[in-house]
C-alpha positions in Angstrom: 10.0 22.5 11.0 10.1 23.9 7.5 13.0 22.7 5.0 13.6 22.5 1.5 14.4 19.6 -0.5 16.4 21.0 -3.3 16.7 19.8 -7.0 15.8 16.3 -5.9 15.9 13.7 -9.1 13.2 12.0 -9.5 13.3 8.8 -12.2 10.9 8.6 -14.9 11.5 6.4 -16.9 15.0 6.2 -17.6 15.5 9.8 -17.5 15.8 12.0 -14.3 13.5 15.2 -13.4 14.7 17.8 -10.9 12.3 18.7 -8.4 12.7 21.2 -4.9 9.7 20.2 -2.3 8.9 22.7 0.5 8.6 20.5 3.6 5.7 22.0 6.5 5.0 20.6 9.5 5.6 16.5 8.0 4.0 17.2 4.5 4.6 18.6 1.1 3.1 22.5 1.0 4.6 23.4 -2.3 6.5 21.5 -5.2 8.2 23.3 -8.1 11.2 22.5 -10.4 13.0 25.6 -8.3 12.7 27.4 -5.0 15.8 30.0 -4.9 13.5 32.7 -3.7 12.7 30.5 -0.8 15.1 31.4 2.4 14.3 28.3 4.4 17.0 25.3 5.3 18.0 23.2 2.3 18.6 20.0 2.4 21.3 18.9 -0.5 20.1 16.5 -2.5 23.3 15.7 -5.4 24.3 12.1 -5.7 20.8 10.9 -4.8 17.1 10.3 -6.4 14.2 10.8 -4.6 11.0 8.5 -4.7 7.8 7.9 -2.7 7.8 5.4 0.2 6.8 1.8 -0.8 3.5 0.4 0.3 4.0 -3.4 0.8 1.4 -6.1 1.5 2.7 -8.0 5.0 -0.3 -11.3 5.8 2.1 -12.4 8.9 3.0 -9.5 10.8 0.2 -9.3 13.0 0.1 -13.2 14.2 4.3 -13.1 15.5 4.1 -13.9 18.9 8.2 -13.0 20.0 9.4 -9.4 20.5 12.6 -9.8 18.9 11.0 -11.5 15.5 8.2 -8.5 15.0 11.3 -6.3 15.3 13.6 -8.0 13.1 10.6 -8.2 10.7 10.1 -4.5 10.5 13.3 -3.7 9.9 13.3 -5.2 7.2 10.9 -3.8 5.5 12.3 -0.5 6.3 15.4 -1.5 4.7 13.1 -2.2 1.5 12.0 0.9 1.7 8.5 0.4 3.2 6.8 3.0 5.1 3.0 2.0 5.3 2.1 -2.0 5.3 -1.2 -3.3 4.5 -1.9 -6.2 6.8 -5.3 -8.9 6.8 -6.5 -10.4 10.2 -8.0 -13.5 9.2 -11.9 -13.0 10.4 -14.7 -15.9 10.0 -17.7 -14.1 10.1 -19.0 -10.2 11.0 -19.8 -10.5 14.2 -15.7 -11.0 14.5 -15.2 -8.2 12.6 -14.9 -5.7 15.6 -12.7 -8.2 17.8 -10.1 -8.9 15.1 -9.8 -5.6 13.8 -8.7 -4.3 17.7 -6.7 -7.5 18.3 -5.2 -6.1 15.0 -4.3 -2.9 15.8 -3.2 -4.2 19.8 -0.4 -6.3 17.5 0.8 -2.4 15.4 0.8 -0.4 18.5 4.5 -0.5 18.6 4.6 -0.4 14.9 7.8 2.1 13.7 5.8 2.9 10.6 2.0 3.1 9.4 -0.1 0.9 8.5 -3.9 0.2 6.8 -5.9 -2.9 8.0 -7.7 -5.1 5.6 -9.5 -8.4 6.5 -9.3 -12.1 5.4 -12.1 -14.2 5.0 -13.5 -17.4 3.7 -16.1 -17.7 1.2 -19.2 -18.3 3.7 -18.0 -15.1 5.4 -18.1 -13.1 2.7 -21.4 -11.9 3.1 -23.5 -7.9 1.9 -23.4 -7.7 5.8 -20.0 -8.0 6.1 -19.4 -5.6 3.5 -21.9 -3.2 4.9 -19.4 -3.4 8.8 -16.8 -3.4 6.6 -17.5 0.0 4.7 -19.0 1.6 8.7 -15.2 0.6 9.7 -13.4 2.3 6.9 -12.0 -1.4 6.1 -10.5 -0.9 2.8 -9.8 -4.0 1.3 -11.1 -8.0 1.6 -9.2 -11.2 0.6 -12.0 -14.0 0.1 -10.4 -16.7 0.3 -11.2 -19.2 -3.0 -10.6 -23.0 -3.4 -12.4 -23.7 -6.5 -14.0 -22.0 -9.3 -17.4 -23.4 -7.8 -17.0 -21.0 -4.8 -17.6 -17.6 -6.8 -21.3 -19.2 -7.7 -22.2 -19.1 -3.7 -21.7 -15.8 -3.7 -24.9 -12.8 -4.7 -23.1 -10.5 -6.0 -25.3 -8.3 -6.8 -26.0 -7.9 -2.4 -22.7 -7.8 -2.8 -22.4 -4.8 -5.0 -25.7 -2.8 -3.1 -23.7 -2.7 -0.2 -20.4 -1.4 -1.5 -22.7 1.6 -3.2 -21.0 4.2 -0.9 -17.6 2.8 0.3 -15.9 1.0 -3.0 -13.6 -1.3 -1.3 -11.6 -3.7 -3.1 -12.3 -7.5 -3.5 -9.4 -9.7 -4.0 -9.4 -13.5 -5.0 -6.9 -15.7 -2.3 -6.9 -19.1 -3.8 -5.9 -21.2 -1.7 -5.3 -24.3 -3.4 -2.0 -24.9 -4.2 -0.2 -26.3 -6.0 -2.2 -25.0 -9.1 -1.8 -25.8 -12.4 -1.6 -23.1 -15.2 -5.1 -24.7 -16.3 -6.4 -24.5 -13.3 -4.7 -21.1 -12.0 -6.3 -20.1 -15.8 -9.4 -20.8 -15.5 -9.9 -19.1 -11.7 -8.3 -15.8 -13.1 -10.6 -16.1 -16.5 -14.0 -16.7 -13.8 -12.9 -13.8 -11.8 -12.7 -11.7 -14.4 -16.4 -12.3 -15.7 -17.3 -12.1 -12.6 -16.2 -9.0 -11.4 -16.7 -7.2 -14.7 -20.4 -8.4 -15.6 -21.2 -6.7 -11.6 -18.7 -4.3 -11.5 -16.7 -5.5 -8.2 -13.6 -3.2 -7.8 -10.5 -5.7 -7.7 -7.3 -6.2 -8.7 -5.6 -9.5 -10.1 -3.0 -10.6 -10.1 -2.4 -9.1 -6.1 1.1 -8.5 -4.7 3.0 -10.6 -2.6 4.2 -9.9 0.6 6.9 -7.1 0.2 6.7 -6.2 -3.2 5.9 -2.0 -3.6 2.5 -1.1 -4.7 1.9 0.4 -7.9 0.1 3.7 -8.2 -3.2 2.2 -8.9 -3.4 -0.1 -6.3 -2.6 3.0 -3.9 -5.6 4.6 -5.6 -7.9 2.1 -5.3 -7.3 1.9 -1.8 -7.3 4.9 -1.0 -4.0 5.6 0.3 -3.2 8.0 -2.8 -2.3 10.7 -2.4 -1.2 10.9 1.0 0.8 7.9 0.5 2.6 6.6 -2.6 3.5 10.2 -3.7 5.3 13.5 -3.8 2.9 16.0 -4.9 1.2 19.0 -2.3 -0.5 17.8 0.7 1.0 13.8 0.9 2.6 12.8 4.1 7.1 13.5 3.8 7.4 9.7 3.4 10.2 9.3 0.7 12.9 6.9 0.1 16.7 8.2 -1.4 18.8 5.8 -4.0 22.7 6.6 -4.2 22.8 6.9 -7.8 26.4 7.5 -8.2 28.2 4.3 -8.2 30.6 3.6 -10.5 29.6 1.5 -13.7 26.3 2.0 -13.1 23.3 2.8 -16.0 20.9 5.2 -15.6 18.2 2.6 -16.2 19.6 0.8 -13.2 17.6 1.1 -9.8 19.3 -0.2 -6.2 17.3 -2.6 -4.8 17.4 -1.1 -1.4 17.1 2.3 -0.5 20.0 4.6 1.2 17.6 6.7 3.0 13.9 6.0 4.5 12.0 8.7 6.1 8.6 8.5 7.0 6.4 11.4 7.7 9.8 13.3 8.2 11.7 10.9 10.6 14.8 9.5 9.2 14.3 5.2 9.7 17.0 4.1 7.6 20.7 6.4 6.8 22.7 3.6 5.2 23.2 0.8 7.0 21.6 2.0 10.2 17.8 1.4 10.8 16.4 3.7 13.8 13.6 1.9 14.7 11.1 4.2 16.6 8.4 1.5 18.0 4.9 3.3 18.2 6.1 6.0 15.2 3.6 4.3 13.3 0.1 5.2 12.9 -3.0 3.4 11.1 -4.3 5.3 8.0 -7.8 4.9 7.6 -9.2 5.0 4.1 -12.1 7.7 4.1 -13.2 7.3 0.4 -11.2 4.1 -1.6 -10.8 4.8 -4.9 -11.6 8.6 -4.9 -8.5 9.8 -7.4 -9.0 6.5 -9.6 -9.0 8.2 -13.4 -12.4 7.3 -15.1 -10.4 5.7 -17.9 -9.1 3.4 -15.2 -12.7 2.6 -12.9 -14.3 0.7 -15.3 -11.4 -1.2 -17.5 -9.9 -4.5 -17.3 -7.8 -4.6 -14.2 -6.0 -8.2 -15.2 -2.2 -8.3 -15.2 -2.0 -4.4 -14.2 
């Protein structure tokens, strides 16, 4: 099907851009700030703004065990808004790699939107040949999980680093400890940091909590940009609508929930009805992470971004 959306406002900022995409066959062909020469169906886009689809981080989804709770679960994040998850099988060592990551993706088969597997592991897993079965998987993204600064000295980093030559997946910090104090919590972030600067380790700290939407350079160090987190020529049709026209309201001020949710095209979420469409969702795996990462970003101080 090929539609218009026309004069969509996008927020930058706190000011609004117009924007028309040409919708092909469940991406963007063509973006432009008008497309009247364009005889195709349009869709009318006054009283809304237009934004890219969330990504959100979800650790449980995977382990629920009752039908009804995986649903419930997914609806809500398509009422936040989410269209792709990232979720993180918990795996010991890599010769579980393999088993967890199709017990993984046995759990999404009826998932109503996509989804990227990472991996959890523990310190002692967290080896260059689990990097290496890691990067032959297109596994994006590893939480090592951390209980005391003493653990980042077990690892060799710079095996670590050899393997990730061709495949620059992300390495993220899980301590586990808690409660921590701000000492404590300050000295792991201030190791990390050192760390992962002095040999170069793509990361990000701090990382998200479940169900909060990814920035764009997470996405991009990923991978997912730009097919996901995006509106620009060749993404996936996943967008989210805000009804901007409520009385009282500032410009500056952003619903925290979405009106409309559509992913790759299919409407999940008009209002207060949520379609859910299980097995509409499909895993994205991440070819080349970091690929559209600005050179002014690769190399900088990724603390507090």
């Amino acid at each position: 099907m090929k539609y218009i959306l026309a004069d969509a406002k996008r927020e930058e900022g706190c000011e609004f851009i117009k924007k028309s995409y040409y919708i092909e066959n469940d991406s963007i062909s063509y973006v432009n700030d008008r497309m009247d020469k364009l005889k195709f169906t349009r869709i009318n886009m006054s009283g809304f703004t237009i934004a890219a689809g969330h990504i959100m981080n979800d650790f449980n989804i995977i382990n629920f065990k009752h039908k009804e709770a995986y649903k419930m679960r997914f609806k809500r994040l398509i009422e936040k808004g989410c269209t792709t998850i990232v979720t993180f099988p918990f795996v010991e060592n890599v010769d579980e790699l393999k088993k967890k990551l199709r017990h993984a993706r046995h759990q999404l088969i009826n998932s109503p939107i996509d989804y990227v597997i990472g991996i959890q592991t523990n310190i002692d897993g967290f080896t260059p040949a689990l990097v290496r079965k890691c990067k032959n998987e297109k596994v994006p993204i590893i939480l090592v999980n951390i209980t005391s600064v003493e653990d980042f000295y077990k690892v060799a980093w710079g095996r670590i680093k050899e393997a990730m030559l061709t495949y620059q997946l992300l390495v993220i910090p899980n301590w586990t400890v808690t409660p921590l104090t701000r000492k404590e919590e300050q000295k792991l972030a201030d190791t990390w940091e050192m760390l992962s600067n002095q040999h170069r380790i793509p990361t990000h700290h701090p990382f998200l909590c479940e169900h909060e939407p990814f920035s764009k350079v997470l996405s991009k160090k990923i991978g997912l940009y730009p097919k996901k987190s995006e509106l620009i020529a060749g993404s996936d049709v996943d967008y989210i609508m805000f009804q901007k026209d409520a009385p009282g309201q500032e410009v500056c001020d952003t619903p925290n929930e979405p009106a409309v949710v559509v992913l790759r095209g299919k409407v999940l979420k008009a209002g207060d009805h949520v379609y859910y469409k299980p097995g509409y969702g499909r895993e994205v795996r991440i070819a080349v992470p970091r690929h559209f990462l600005p050179i002014t970003e690769a190399y900088r101080d990724v603390i507090d971004l």
